[in-house]
VOGU-3710 file (C-alpha; in Angstrom, 3 decimals, decimal comma):
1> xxxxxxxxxx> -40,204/-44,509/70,423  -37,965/-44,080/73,051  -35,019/-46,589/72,509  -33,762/-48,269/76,049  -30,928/-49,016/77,213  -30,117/-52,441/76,065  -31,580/-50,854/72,303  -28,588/-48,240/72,459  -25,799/-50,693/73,414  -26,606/-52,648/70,202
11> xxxxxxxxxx> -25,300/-49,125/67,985  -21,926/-51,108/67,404  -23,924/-53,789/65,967  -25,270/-51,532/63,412  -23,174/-52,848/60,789  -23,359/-56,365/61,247  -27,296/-56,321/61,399  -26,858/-54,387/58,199  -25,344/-57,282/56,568  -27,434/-60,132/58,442
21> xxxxxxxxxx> -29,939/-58,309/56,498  -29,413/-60,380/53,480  -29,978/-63,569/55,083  -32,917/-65,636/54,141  -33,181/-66,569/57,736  -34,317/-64,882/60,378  -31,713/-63,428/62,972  -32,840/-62,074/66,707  -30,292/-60,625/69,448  -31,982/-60,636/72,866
31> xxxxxxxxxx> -30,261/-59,091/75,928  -29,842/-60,310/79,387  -33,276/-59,188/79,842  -34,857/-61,193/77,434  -35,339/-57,733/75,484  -35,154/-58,194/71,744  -33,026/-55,632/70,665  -32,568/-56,102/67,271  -33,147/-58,381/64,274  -32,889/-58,631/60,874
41> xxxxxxxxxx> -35,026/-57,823/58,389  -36,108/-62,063/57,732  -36,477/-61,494/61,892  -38,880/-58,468/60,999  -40,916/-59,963/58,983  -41,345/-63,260/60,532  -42,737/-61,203/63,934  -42,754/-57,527/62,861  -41,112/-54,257/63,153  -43,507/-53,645/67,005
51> xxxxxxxxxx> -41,619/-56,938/68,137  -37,906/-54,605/68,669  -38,096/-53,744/72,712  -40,330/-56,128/73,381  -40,585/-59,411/76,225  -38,865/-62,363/74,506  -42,397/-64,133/76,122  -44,972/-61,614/74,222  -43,185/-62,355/71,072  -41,898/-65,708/71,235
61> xxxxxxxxxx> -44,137/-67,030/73,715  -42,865/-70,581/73,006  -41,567/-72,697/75,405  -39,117/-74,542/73,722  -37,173/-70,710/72,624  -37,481/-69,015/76,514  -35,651/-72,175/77,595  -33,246/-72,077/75,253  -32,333/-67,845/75,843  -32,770/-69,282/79,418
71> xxxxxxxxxx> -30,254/-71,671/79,278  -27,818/-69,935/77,140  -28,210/-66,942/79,007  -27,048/-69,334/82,135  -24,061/-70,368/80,484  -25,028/-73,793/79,637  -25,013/-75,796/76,530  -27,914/-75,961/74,063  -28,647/-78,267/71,252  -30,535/-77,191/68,037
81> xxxxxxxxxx> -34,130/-77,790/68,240  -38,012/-78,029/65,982  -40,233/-75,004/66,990  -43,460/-74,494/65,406  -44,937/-71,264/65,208  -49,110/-71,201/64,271  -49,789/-67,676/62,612  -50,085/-66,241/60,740  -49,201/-69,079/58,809  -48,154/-72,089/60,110
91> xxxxxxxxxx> -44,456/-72,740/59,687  -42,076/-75,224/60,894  -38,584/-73,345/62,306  -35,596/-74,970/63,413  -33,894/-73,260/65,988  -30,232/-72,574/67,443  -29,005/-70,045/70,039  -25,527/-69,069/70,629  -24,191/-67,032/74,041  -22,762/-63,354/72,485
101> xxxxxxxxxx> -19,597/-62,979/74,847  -19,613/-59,159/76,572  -16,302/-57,081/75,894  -16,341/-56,355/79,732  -16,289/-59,168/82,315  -18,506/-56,962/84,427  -21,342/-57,358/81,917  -23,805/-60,324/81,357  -23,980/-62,087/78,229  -26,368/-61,754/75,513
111> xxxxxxxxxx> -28,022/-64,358/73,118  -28,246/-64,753/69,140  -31,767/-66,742/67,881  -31,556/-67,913/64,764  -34,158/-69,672/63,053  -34,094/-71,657/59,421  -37,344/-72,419/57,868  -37,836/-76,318/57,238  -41,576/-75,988/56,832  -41,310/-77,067/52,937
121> xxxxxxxxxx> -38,763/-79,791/53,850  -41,358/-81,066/56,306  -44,093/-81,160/53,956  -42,077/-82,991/50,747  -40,882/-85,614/53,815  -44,753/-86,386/54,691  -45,637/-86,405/50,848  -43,122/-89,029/50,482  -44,776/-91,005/53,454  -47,950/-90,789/52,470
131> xxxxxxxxxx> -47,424/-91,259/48,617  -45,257/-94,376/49,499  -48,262/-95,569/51,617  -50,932/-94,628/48,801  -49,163/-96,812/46,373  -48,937/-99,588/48,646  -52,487/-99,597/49,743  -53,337/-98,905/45,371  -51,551/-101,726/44,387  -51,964/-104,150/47,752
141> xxxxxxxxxx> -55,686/-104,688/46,489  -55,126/-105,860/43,276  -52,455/-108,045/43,510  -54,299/-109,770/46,509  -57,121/-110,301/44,389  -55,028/-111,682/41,245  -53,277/-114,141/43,834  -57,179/-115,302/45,198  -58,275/-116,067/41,587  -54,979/-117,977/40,853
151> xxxxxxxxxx> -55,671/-120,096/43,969  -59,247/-120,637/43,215  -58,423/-121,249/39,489  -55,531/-123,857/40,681  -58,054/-125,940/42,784  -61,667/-125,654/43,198  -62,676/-123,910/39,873  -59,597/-125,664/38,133  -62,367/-127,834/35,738  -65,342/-125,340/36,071
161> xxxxxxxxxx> -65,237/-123,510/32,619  -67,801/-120,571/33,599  -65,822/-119,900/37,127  -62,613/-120,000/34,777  -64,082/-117,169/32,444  -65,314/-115,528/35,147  -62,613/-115,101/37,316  -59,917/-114,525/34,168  -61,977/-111,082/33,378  -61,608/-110,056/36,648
171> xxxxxxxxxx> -57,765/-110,924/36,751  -57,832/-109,000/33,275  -59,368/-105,812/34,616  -57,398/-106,130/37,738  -53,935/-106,354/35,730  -55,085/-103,626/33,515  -55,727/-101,165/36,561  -52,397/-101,823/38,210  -50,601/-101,476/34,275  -52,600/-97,589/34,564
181> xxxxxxxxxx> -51,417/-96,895/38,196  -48,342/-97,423/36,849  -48,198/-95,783/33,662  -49,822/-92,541/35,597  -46,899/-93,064/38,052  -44,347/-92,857/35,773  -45,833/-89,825/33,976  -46,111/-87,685/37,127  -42,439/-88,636/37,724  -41,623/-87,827/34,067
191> xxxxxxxxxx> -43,409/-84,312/34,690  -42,011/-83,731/37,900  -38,834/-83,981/36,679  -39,672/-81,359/33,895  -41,902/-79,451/35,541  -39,074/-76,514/35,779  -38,903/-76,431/31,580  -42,078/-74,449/30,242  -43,125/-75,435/26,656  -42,469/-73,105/23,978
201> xxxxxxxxxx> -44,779/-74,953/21,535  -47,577/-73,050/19,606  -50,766/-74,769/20,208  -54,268/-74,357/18,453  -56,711/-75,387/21,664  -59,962/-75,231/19,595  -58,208/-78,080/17,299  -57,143/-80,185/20,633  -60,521/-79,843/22,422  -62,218/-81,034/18,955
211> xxxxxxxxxx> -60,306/-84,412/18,796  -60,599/-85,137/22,329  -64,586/-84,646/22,154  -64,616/-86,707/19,004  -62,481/-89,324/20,813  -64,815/-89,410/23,912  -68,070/-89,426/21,656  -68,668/-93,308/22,264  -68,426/-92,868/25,904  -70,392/-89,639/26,261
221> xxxxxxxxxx> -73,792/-91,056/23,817  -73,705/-94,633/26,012  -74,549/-92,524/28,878  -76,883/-90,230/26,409  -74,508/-86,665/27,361  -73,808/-84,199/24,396  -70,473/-82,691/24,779  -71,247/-78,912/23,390  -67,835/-77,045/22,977  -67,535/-73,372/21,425
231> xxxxxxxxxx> -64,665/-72,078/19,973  -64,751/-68,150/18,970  -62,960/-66,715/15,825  -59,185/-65,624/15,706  -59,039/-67,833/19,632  -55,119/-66,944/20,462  -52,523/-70,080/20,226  -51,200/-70,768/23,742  -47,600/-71,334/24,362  -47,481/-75,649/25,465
241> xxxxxxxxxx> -46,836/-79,491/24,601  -49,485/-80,838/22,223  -48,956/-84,249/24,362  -49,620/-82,813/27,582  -52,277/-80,229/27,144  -54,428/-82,960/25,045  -53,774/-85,637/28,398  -55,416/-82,072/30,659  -58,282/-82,136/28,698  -59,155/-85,605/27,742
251> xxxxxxxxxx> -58,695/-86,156/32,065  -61,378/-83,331/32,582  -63,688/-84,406/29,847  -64,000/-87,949/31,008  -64,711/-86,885/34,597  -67,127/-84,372/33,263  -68,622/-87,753/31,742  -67,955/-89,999/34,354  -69,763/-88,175/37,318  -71,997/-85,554/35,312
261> xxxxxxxxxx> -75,690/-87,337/35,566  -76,841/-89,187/32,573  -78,589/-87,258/29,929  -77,377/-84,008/31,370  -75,016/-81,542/28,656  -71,331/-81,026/28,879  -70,179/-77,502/27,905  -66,362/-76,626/27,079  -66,303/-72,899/26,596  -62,508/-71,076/25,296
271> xxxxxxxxxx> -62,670/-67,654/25,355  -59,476/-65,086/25,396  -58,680/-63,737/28,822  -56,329/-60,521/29,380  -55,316/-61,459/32,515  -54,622/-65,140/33,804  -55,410/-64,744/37,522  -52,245/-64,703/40,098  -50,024/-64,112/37,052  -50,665/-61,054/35,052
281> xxxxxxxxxx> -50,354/-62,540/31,697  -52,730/-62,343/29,226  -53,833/-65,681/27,682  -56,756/-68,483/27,172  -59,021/-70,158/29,395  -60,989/-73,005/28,459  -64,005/-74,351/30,889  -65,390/-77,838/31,407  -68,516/-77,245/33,113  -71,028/-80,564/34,012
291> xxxxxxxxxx> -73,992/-81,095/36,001  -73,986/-83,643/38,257  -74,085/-84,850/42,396  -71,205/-81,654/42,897  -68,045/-81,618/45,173  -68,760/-80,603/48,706  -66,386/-77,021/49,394  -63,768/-78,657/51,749  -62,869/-81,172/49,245  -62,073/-78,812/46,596
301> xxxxxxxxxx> -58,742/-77,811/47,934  -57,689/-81,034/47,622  -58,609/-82,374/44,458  -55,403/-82,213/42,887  -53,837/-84,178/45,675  -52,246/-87,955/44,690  -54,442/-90,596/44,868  -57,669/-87,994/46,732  -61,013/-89,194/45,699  -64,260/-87,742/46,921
311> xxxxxxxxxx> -65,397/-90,870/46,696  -63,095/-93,809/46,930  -65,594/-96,402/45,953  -67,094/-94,734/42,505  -63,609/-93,794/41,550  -61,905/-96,938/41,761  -65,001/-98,634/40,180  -64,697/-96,262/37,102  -61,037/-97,443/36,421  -59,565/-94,660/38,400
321> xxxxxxxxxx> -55,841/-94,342/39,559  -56,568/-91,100/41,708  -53,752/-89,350/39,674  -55,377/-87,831/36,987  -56,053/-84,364/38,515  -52,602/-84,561/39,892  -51,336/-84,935/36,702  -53,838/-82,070/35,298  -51,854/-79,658/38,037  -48,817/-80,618/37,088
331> xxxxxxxxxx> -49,078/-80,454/33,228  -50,815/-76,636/34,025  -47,835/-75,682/36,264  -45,391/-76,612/33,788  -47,047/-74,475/30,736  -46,973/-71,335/34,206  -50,827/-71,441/33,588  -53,996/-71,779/35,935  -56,305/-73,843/37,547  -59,900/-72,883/39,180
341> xxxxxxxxxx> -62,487/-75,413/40,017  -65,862/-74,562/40,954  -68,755/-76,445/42,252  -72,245/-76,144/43,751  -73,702/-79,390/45,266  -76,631/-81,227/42,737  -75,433/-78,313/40,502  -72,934/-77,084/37,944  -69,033/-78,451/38,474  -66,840/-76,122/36,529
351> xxxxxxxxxx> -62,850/-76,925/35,875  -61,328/-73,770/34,281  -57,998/-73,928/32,869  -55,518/-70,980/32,010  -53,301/-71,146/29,923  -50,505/-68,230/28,574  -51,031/-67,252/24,751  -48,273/-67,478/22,200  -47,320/-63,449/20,852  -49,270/-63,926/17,720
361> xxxxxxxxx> -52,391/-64,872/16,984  -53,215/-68,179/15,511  -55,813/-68,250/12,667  -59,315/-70,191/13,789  -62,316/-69,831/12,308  -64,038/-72,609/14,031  -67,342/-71,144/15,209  -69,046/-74,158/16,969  -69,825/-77,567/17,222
//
């Protein structure tokens, strides 16, 4: 390609671009043309290596930047400033330009773009927002029914024995769901905070999945489900937290029960994987498959959200905090496994969890139960 002009002028530059190079953020020079002349490589990647010669407008055709090189260009003043830019992914930049002062007075200035990605920042500020408002609304319900009951149980039911009993169950499940919302609270907090500290733990999962089946039994036979989980010989131990990875799976299992339709079967398959997918690593996966209503596909993505239900209603009346697959993602992330879920609607729901294995194997000769 035949360089122009303004492309050759920028040869003294050479060096500096050279270093800019390192910079996490992206860098563009843009000539009294509104050429782009050069950029570094953050610049190159953001809008690609066809970008260099190009129309500031076919590359940035935003607004908010040609005013800015506009203004700049002018000699006036410019404050820093939020672009957004849609693909290929959306990403939230925050912009400055600065006036590059020509070594002749006979020449026109030039102007320096630089942009610093604040898309993440963004996205933790409305996570805070909206978790702040989840846990408001969560516990807003409950407490405003606890303070009706009190009222009612302070004057018109205050002598009427079978109101009083009534009304003191309630209060009594009501207490108990906010005592859960917190206790999942501060666990996703306590995980957060660890969530950088993988587990070096050696962990038998065929000897975790068998107590948690055996401790969901009761609940699994009152709604006439048979949990069937198979374990195969010489199953690799995983690298985790006993705690935590026993939490994962007694979450799954109980959804599995909870919204699987009566009478149906619960499987839990292990099996040894070589590759855990996005990671490389060889290790286990275990898979909690139930059939049941299903998860329509554009919820999926968004299971693992705080407080996200499918179906607000059901959810809450089962007990639930809308944490628990939060907490499920969070335990996973922190033992750098995996987490697929799959699900057809009035079908199979699968939840498939990888996990790394430990370097040697770990003796298991359950077969199946």
């Amino acid at each position: 390609m035949v360089k122009t002009k303004s492309q050759r002028k920028v040869g003294r530059l050479a060096f500096e671009a050279n270093i800019l190079d390192i910079l996490d953020d992206p860098v563009i020079l843009i000539d009294n043309k509104r050429i782009m002349v050069d950029a570094n490589l953050a610049a190159k990647e953001l809008l690609g290596e066809e970008a260099l010669g190009c129309d500031l407008k076919k590359t940035l055709a935003t607004p908010k930047v040609i005013k800015a090189v506009n203004a700049i260009l002018a000699g006036k003043q410019f404050k820093r400033d939020e672009i957004t830019i849609p693909s290929p992914i959306a990403r939230t930049l925050e912009m400055s330009v600065w006036e590059l002062q020509p070594r002749s007075k006979s020449k026109e200035s030039w102007a320096i773009l630089v942009f610093h990605d604040v898309t993440a920042a963004k996205k933790v500020d409305q996570m805070r927002v909206d978790f702040i408002s989840n846990v408001s609304h969560e516990l807003r319900s409950p407490l405003s029914s606890l303070i009706s009951f009190i009222e009612t149980l302070r004057g018109p039911a205050n002598d009427d024995h079978e109101a009083r009993e009534h009304f003191l169950a309630i209060m009594e499940a009501e207490a108990k769901r906010m005592a859960h919302l917190i206790n999942d609270l501060l666990a996703l907090s306590k995980l957060e905070s660890e969530e950088h500290i993988q587990p070096e733990g050696r962990i038998d999962l065929c000897r975790i999945l068998k107590q948690v089946v055996n401790v969901l039994s009761v609940r699994s036979e009152k709604r006439s489900m048979k949990v069937k989980l198979k374990c195969p010989p010489e199953l690799p131990a995983v690298n985790g937290e006993e705690g935590e990875l026993t939490q994962v799976f007694l979450n799954l299992i109980d959804n599995a029960i909870n919204y699987g339709h009566e009478g149906t079967l619960i499987t839990v398959n292990l099996k040894a994987v070589d590759q855990i997918p996005n990671m490389g690593m060889a290790g286990v996966k275990a898979t909690v498959v139930n059939q049941g209503d299903g998860i329509e596909p554009e919820h999926l993505s968004r299971l693992t959200e705080r407080f996200y239900r499918v179906d607000k209603g059901r959810s809450r009346s089962m007990g639930g905090t809308g944490l628990g697959l939060a907490i499920v993602k969070h335990i996973i992330n922190r033992h750098r496994g995996h987490l697929d879920i799959d699900s057809k609607l009035n079908g199979k729901t699968s939840f498939t969890v990888y996990l790394p294995r430990a370097n040697l194997f770990h003796n298991n000769f359950t077969q199946e139960s």
